[in-house]
C-alpha positions as CSV (number, residue, x, y, z in Angstrom):
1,X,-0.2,20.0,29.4
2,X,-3.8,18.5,29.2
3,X,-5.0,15.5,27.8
4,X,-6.9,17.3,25.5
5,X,-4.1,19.6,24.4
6,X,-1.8,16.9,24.2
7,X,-4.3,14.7,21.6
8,X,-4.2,17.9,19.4
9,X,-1.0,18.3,19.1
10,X,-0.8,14.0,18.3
11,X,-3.3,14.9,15.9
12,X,-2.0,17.7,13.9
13,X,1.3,15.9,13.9
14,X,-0.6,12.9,12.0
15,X,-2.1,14.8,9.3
16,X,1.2,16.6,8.8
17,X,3.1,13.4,8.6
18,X,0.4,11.6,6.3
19,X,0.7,14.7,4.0
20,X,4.4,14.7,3.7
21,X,4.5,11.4,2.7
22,X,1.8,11.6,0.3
23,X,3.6,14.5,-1.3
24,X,7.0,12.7,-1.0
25,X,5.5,9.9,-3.2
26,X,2.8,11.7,-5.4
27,X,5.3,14.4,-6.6
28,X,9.0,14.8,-8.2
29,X,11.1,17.0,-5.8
30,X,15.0,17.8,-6.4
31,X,16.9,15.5,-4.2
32,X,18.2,18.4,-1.7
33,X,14.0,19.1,-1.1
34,X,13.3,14.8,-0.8
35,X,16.3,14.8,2.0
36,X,14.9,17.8,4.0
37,X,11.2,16.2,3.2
38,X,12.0,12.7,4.8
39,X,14.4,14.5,7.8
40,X,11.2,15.9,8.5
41,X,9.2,12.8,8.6
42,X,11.7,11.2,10.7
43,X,11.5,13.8,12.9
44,X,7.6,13.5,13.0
45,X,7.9,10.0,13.7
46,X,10.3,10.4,16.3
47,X,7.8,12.9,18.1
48,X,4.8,10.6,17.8
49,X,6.8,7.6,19.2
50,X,7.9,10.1,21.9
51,X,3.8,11.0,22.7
52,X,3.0,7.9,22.4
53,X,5.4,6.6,25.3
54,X,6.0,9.2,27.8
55,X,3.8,11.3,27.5
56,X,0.8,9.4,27.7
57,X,1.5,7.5,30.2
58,X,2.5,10.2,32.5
59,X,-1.2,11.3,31.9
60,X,-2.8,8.1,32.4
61,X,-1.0,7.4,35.5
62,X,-2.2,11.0,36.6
């Protein structure tokens, strides 16, 4: 994967993640749509740590 691919992918991630929370704490969901909402965040999170670590220093250190 490139560099450049790679910081897409962070990026769309992001946005995604900064518009489920917003929705998460703008809006009223039923409960069984919050838990999915904030599994999903979680999992975003996860991801971004995940980029953030490995992958991007595998591409620094070429």
């Amino acid at each position: 994967m490139s560099t450049e691919e790679l910081n897409k992918m962070i990026a769309v991630k992001k946005m995604d993640l900064e518009e489920c929370e917003q929705e998460l704490h703008n809006r009223y969901y039923p409960s069984v749509v919050r838990v999915a909402m904030m599994r999903y965040i979680s999992e975003l999170r996860h991801q971004l740590e995940m980029f953030n670590s490995d992958d991007l220093k595998k591409i620094e250190n070429g």
